[in-house]
C-alpha positions as CSV (number, residue, x, y, z in Angstrom):
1,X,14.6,-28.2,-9.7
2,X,11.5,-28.8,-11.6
3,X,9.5,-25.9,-13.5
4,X,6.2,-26.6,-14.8
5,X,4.4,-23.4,-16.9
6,X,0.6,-24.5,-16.1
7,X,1.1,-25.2,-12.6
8,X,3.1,-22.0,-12.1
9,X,0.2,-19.9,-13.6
10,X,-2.1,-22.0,-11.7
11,X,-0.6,-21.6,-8.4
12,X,-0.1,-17.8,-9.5
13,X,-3.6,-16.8,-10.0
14,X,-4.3,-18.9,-6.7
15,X,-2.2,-16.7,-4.3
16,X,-3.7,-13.9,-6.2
17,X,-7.3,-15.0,-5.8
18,X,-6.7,-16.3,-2.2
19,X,-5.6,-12.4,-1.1
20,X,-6.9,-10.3,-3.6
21,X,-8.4,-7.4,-1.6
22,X,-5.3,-7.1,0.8
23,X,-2.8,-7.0,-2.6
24,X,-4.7,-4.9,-4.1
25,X,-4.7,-2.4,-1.8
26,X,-0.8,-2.7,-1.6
27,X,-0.3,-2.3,-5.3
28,X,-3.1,0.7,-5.5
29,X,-1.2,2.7,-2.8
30,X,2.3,1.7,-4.3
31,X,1.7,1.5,-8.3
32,X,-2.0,3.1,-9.1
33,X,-1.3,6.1,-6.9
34,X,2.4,7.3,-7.8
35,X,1.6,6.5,-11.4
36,X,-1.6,9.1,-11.5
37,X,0.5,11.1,-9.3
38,X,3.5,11.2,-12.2
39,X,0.8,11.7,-15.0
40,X,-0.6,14.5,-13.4
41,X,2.4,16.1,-12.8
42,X,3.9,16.7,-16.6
43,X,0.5,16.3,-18.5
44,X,1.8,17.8,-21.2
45,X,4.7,15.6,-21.5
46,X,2.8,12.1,-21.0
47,X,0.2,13.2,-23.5
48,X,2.7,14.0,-25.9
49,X,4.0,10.5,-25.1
50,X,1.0,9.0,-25.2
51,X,0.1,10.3,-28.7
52,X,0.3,8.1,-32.0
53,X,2.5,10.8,-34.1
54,X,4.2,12.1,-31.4
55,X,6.7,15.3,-32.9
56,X,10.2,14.6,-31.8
57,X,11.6,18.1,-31.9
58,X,8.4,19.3,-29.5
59,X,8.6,16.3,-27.3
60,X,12.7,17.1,-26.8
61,X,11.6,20.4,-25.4
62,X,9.1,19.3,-23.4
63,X,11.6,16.5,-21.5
64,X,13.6,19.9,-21.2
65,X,11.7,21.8,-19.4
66,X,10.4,18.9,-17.5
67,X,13.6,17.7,-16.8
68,X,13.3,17.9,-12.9
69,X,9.9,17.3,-12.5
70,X,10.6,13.8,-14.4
71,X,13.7,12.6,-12.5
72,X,11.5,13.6,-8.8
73,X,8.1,12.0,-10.0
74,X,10.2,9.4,-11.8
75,X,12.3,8.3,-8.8
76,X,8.9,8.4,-6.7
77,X,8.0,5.7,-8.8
78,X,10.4,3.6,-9.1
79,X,11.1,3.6,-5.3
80,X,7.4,2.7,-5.0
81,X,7.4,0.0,-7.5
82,X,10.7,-1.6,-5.3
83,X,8.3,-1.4,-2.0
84,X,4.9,-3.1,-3.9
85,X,7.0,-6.2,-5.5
86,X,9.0,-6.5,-2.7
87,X,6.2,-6.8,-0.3
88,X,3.4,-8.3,-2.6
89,X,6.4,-11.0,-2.7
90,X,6.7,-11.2,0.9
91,X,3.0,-11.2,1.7
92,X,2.1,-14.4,-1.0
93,X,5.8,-16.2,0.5
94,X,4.9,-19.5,2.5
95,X,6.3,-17.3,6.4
96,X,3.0,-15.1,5.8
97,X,4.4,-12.0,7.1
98,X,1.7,-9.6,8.6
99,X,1.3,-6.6,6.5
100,X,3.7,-4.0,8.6
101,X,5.7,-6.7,8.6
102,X,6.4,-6.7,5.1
103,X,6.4,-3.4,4.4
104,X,9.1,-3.0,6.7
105,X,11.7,-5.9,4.7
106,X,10.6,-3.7,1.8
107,X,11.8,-0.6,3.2
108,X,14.5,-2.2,4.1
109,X,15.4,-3.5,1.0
110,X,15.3,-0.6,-1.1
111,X,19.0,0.3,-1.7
112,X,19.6,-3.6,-2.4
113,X,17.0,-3.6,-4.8
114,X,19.0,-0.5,-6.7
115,X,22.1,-2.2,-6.5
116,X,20.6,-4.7,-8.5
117,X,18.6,-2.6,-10.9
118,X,21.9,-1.3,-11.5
119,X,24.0,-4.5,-12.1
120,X,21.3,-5.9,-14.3
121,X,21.5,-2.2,-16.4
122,X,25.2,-2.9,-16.7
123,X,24.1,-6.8,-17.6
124,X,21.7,-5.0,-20.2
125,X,24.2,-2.6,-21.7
126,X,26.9,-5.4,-21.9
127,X,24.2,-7.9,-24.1
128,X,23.4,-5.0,-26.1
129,X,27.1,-4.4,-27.2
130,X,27.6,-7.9,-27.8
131,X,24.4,-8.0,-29.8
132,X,25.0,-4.6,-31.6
133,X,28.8,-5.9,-32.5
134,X,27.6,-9.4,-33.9
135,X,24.8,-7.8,-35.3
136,X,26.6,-5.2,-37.1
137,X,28.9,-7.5,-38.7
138,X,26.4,-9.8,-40.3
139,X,24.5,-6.5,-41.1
140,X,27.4,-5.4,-43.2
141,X,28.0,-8.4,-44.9
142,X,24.3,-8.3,-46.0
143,X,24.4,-5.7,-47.2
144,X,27.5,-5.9,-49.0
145,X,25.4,-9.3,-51.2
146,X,22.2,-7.3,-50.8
147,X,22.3,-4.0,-51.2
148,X,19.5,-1.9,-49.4
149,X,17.6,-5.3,-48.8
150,X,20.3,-6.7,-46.6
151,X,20.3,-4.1,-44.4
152,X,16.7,-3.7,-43.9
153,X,17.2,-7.7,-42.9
154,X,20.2,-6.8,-40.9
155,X,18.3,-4.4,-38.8
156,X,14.9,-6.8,-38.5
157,X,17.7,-9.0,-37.2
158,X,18.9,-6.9,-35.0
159,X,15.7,-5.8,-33.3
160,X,14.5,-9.7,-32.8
161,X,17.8,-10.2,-31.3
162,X,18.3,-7.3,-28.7
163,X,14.3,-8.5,-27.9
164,X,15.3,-11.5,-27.3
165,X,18.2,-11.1,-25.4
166,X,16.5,-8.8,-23.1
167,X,13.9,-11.4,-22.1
168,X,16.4,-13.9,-21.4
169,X,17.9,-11.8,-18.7
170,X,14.9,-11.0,-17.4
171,X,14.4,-14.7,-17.3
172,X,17.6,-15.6,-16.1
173,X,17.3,-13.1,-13.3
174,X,13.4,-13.6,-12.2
175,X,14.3,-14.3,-9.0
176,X,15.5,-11.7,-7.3
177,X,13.0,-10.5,-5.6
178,X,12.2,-14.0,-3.7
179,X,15.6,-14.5,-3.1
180,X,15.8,-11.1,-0.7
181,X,12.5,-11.7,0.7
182,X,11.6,-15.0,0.9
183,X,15.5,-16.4,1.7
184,X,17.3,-13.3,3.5
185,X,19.9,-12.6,0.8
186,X,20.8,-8.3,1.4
187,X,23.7,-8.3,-1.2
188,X,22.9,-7.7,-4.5
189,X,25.4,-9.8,-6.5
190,X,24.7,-12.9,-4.4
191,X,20.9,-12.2,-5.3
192,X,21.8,-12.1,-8.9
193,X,24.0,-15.4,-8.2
194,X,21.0,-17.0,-6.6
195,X,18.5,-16.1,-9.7
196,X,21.4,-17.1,-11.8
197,X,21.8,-20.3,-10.4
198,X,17.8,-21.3,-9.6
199,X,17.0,-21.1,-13.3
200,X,20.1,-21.9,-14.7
201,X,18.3,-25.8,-15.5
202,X,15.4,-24.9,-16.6
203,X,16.2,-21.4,-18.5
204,X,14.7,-22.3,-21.8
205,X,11.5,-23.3,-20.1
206,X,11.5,-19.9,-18.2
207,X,12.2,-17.9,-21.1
208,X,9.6,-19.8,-23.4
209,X,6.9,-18.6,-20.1
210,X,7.8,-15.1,-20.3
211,X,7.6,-14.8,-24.1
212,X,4.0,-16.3,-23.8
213,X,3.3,-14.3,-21.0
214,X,4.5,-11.0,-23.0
215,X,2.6,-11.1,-25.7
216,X,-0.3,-12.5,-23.5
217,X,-0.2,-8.8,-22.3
218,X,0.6,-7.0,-25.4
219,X,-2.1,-8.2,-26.7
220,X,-4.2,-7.2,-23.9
221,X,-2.9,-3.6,-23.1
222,X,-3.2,-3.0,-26.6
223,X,-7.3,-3.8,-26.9
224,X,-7.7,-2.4,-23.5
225,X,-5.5,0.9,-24.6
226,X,-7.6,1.5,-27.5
227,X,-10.4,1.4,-25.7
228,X,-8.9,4.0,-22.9
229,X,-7.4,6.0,-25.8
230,X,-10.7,7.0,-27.5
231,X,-11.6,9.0,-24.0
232,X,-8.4,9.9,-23.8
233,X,-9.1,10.9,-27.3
234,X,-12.4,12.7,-26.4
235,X,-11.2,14.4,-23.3
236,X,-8.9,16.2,-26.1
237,X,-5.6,17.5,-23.5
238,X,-4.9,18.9,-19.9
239,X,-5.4,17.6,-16.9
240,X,-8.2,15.3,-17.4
241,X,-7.0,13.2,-20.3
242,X,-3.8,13.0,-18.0
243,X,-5.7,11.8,-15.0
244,X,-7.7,9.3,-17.0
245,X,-4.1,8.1,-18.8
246,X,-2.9,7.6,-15.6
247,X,-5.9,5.7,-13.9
248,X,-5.4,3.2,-16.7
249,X,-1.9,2.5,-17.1
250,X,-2.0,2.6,-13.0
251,X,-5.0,0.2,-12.8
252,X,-3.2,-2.2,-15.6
253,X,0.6,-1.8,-13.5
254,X,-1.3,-2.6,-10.5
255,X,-2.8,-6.0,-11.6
256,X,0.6,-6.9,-13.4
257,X,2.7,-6.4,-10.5
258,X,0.0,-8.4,-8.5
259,X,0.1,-11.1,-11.1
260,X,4.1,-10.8,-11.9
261,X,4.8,-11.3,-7.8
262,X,2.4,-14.4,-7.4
263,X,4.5,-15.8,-10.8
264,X,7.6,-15.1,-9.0
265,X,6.4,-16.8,-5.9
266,X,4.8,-19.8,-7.5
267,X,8.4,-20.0,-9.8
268,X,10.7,-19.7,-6.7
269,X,8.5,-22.7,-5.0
270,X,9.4,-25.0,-7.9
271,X,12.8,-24.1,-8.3
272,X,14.1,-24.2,-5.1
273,X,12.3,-27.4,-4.6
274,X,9.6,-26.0,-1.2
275,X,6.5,-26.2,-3.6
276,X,4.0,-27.7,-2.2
277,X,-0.1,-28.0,-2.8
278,X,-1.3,-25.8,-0.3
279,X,-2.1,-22.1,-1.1
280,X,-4.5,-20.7,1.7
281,X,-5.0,-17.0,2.3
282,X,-2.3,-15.3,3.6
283,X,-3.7,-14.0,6.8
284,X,-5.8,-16.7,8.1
């Protein structure tokens, strides 16, 4: 199992390039769409959310009486996001599905895929605890030799470390989506098995990837962002500053998830050792 970071990206942007139009129509009807949809639905919540000093005691009572309106919207997007991976994955895969075709595994795959989500949130929660407990030790002895100082470094600590360990599941568990539908695998822990055990030897490599990829996109979103937030800015609240929040963070989800799938794709070839040099289009 080899993994090499240019020739993943290459390939990546390759599968991308090669089928463009067709995935971008996917992950406009699946990401751009539910996500303006969700924005325009509790304006008032994702402009509050959106704000740089947002106030915590307003932004409590608007979740409140949002509540339901969140968890609907919020489950429409989720389930949406689950259908555009799972069949962006499927349509860049080496059996070149036709489009119904993969939208169909995808629809079919939906309640695997939240038996996953949820095993990696327990996977989460469980790293977290261990992290918080280690954490909190070496946080106390700080601060025991350091006073105010050695807490201020136990809690920098602490941050870098949760970080951290959240990438490295991510990392560790990258390949779920290929492994349902590019290999056939419909139970959740064996997909997590799967992903455990295809980067399993090359883990640091994969993890080193993601971190560059990460703040590739931070870096990114943030001079893109600014430039979105001054209209969002001028546009003042309402309806319109929602829409136009929405049209960018559903524009920017849409060419991650395009970009993110392809990775996946072009990882899983390498890893499970059926990479080979030829990336055509899709539907030929």
């Amino acid at each position: 199992m080899n993994f090499d970071m240019n020739r993943t990206w290459s390939q990546a942007v390759s599968l991308v390039q090669s089928n463009f139009q067709l995935l971008a129509v996917i992950a406009g009807l699946f990401i751009l769409v539910p996500n303006m949809i969700f924005y325009i639905a509790v304006p008032d919540v994702m402009a509050m959310a959106t704000s740089v000093n947002p106030d915590p005691d307003q932004m409590m009572a608007l979740l409140s009486a949002n509540a339901g309106r969140l968890i609907g919207f919020g489950l429409l997007v989720v389930v949406a996001q689950f259908i555009c991976y799972a069949a962006l994955v499927a349509l860049m895969g080496q059996s070149r599905p036709t489009v119904g075709e993969a939208l169909r595994q995808s629809l079919s795959a939906i309640p695997t895929l939240f038996g996953v989500t949820v095993l990696t949130m327990i996977v989460y929660v469980v790293v977290g605890l261990v992290l918080a407990l280690v954490v909190g030790i070496v946080t106390a002895l700080l601060t025991m030799v350091a006073g105010a100082a050695g807490a201020v470094l136990g809690s920098t600590v602490a941050l870098v470390l949760l970080f951290v360990g959240m990438i490295y599941v991510v990392a560790r568990f990258i390949m779920v989506y290929p492994a349902i539908m590019l290999e056939g695998i419909g139970n959740p822990l064996e997909m997590m098995k799967r992903s455990w055990a295809l980067t399993r030897p090359q883990a640091k490599r994969i993890f080193l990837f993601l971190m560059l990829l990460l703040v590739a996109y931070l870096v990114i979103s943030l001079v893109v962002g600014g430039m979105f937030g001054v209209l969002v800015a001028m546009l003042g609240g309402g309806p319109a500053a929602a829409m136009v929040s929405g049209l960018f963070n559903g524009i920017l989800g849409s060419l991650v998830a395009m970009i993110y799938a392809g990775i996946m794709v072009a990882m899983h070839r390498q890893l499970a050792g059926t990479d080979t040099d030829e990336i055509g289009e899709t539907f030929d």
